[in-house]
N, C-alpha and C positions, 0 to 999 in steps of 0.2 A: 619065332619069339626067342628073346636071349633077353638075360640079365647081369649083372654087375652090384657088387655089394658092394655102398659107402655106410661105414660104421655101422655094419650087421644088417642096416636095410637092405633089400634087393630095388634096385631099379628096371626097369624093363625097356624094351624094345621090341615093338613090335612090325612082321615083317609087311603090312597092311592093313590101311583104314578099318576093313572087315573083321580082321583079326583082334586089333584093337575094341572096339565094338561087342564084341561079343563077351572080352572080358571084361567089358567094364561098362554096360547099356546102363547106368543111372549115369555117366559122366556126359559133360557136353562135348561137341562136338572135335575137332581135330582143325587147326588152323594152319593155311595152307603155305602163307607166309609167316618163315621166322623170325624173318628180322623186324616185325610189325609187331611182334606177338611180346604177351608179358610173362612174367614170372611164374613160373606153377602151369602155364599151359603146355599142353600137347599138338606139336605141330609135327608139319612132314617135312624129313630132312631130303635133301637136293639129291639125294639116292634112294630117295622111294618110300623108306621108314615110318617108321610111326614113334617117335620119341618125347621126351618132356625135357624144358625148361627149367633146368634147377637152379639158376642164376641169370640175371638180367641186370648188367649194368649201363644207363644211360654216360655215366664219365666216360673220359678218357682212361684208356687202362696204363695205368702207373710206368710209363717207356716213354723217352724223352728221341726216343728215335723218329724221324719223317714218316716212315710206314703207317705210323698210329694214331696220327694227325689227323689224317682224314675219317678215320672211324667215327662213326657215330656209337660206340660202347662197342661192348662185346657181351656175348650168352654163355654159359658153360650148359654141358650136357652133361650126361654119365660118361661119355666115351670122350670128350674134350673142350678145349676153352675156342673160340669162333668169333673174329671181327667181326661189326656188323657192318659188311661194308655189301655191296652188290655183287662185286666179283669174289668174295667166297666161297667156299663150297662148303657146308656142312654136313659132312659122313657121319658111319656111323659103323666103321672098322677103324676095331680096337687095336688091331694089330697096328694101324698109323699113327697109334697117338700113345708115344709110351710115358707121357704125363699127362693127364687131364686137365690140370693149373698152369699148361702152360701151351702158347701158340704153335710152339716148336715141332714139329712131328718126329725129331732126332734126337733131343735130349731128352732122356729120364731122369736126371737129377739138374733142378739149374743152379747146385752148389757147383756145378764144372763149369757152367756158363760163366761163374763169380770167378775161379779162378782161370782159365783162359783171356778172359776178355785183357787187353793191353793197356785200352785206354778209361780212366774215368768215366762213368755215367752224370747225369747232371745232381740224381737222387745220392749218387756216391761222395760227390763233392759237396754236394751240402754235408751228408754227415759228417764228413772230414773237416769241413768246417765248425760243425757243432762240435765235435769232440777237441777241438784243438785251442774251440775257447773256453773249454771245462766244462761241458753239459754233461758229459759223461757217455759212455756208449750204449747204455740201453735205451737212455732216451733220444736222443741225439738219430738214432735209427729210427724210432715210434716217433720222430720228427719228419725226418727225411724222407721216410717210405709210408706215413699214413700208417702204419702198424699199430693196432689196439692191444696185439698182445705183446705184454711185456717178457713174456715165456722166448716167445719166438725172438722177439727184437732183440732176448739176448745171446739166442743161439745165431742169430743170421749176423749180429754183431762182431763177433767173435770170429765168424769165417772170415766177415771185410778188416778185420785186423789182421790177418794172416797174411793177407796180401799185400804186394811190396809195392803195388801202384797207391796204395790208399794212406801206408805208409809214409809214403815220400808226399802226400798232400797232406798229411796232419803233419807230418813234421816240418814241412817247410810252414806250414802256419803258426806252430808252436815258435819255431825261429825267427819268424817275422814279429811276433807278438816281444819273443826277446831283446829283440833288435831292440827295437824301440823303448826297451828296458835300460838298455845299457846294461844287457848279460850276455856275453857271451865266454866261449870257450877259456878267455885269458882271465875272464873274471871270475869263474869257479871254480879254475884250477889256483889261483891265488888266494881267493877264499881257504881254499882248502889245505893250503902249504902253509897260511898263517896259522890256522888252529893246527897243525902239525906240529910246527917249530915252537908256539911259544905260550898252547894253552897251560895250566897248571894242574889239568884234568887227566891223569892218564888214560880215561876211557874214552876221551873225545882226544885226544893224539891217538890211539889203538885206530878209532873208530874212521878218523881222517885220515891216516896215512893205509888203511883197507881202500879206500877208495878211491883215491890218488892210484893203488897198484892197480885194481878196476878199470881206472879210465885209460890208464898208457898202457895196461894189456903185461904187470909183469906180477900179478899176483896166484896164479894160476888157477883164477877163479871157472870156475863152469857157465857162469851165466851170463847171457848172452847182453852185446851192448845195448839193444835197443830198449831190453828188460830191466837198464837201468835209465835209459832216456825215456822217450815220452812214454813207452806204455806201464813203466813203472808208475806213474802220474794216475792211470785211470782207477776209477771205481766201480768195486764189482767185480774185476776180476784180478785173477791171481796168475804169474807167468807158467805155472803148471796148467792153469786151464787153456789160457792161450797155446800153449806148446801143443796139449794134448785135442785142438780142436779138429784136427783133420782127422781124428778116429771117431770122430762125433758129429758126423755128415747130418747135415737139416734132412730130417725124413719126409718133408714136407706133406706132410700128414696119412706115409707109408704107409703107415699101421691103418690108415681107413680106405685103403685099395687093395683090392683081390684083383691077384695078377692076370688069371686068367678068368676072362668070362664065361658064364655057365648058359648053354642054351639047354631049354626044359625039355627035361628026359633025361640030362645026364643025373649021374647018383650023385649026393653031398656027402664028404668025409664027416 
C-alpha cells in the first residue's frame, strides 16, 4: 500500500484486491475493467493494483492532435492522466508519470511543451484569433481552451504571449484587420509628423515627436517594439508583466502534489 497527497488528502493504492478489502469492507467491490468503469470507483490497474477513479471524462481531451481522436475520453488517477483507448496501459508507478494532468510521461511542466512546440495548435489559433479581434487575453483563452478559471486563463495567457509563433498569428491578424482599414505603416507615421509639425499644443508635438523616435529606433528608448504594437493594445496586462512572465511558470496546480509518494510505514515530516 502507498499513497500520494492531492490538497492535503491522501489517496491510496493498494497492492491487492485483499489488501484493499480489508481496509475498507463497508465499500463495494473492485471493478475489473477501467475503462468501463465511472467516476469515484476502484478498479484494477493493468499491473495488478487496486486504485481509484478520480476523474472520468467521456469528451474528447482538449488536443487537436490524430492520437486523441480515437479515444473514447480519458481517467486520471493519483499517479496520472490515461486514454481510454484498449491499447493503454494504466500503471501505477509514479516514477513514470512526472505530471499527473498530463499524458506525457516526460514532461513535468507543459509550460515547456508551450514553449518548445514550433508550430500553432488549432486551440492556439483560435486564441490568436480572439485576441487580435479585441477579446482580450483572458478571455480569448477561457474561449479557446474551455478554461472556467479566469485565474489561470490569465497566467496560461500570458505564457502564449511570450511566444513568438502566437505572436506572428495575432499580429498578422491585427494587420490584416488594418489592411482593410486603410492603416498602415505610411499612415501612422504621417499621422504622427502632422501633429509634430503643426499642432499648436506643445505637449502633443513633445508627445508625437517621442514616438516617431520610438518607431525608427532613435530615441533611446528601452522598450521594446512589440510593447508598443499589438501588445501595447491588450487588456489586463501590463509589458512588466508580460516581460516578467517566464519567472512565473504555471505551477499547474504544484502546490497540490507531493513529489514523492509515501508508502505506509514511512514517518511524515
Amino acid at each position: 500500500m502507498e499513497y500520494q497527497k492531492i490538497r492535503g488528502k491522501r489517496h491510496y493504492i493498494y497492492d491487492s484486491v485483499e489488501e484493499y478489502h480489508s481496509e475498507h469492507p463497508d465499500k463495494l467491490g473492485v471493478e475489473s475493467n477501467w475503462r468501463t468503469a465511472k467516476e469515484g470507483d476502484w478498479v484494477m490497474s493493468d499491473d495488478g493494483r487496486v486504485i481509484q477513479l478520480l476523474k472520468v471524462s467521456g469528451i474528447k481531451h482538449p488536443n487537436d492532435r490524430k492520437n486523441y481522436k480515437w479515444a473514447k475520453g480519458y481517467v486520471r488517477t493519483v499517479v496520472g492522466t490515461f486514454l481510454n483507448r484498449e491499447n493503454t496501459i494504466m500503471d501505477t508507478d509514479f516514477s513514470q508519470h512526472k505530471n499527473r494532468y498530463t499524458f506525457s510521461k516526460t514532461i513535468k511542466n507543459p509550460n515547456k511543451r508551450v514553449k518548445q512546440r514550433e508550430n500553432n495548435t488549432k486551440n492556439e489559433r483560435i486564441f490568436s484569433v480572439n485576441v487580435a479581434s479585441g477579446m482580450g487575453p483572458v478571455k480569448s483563452y477561457m474561449d479557446a481552451f474551455n478554461e472556467v478559471s479566469s485565474g489561470k486563463a490569465k497566467k496560461k495567457a500570458l505564457v502564449l504571449l511570450k511566444q513568438e509563433r502566437i505572436m506572428s498569428e495575432i499580429e498578422k491578424g491585427v494587420l490584416d484587420v488594418a489592411k482593410e482599414m486603410g492603416i498602415d505603416h505610411e499612415y501612422i507615421l504621417s499621422r504622427l509628423k502632422r501633429l509634430a509639425d503643426y499642432s499648436e499644443d506643445d505637449n502633443i508635438i513633445l508627445q508625437s515627436s517621442k514616438e516617431l523616435g520610438k518607431i525608427i529606433g532613435t530615441s533611446g528608448s528601452t522598450i521594446k517594439q512589440k510593447e508598443l504594437g499589438v501588445i501595447g493594445m491588450f487588456q489586463g496586462f501590463t509589458p512588466d508583466q508580460i516581460e516578467n512572465v517566464e519567472r512565473k511558470e504555471i505551477s499547474n496546480d504544484k502546490r497540490d502534489i507531493e513529489e514523492t509518494p509515501r508508502r505506509i510505514g514511512d514517518s511524515e515530516e
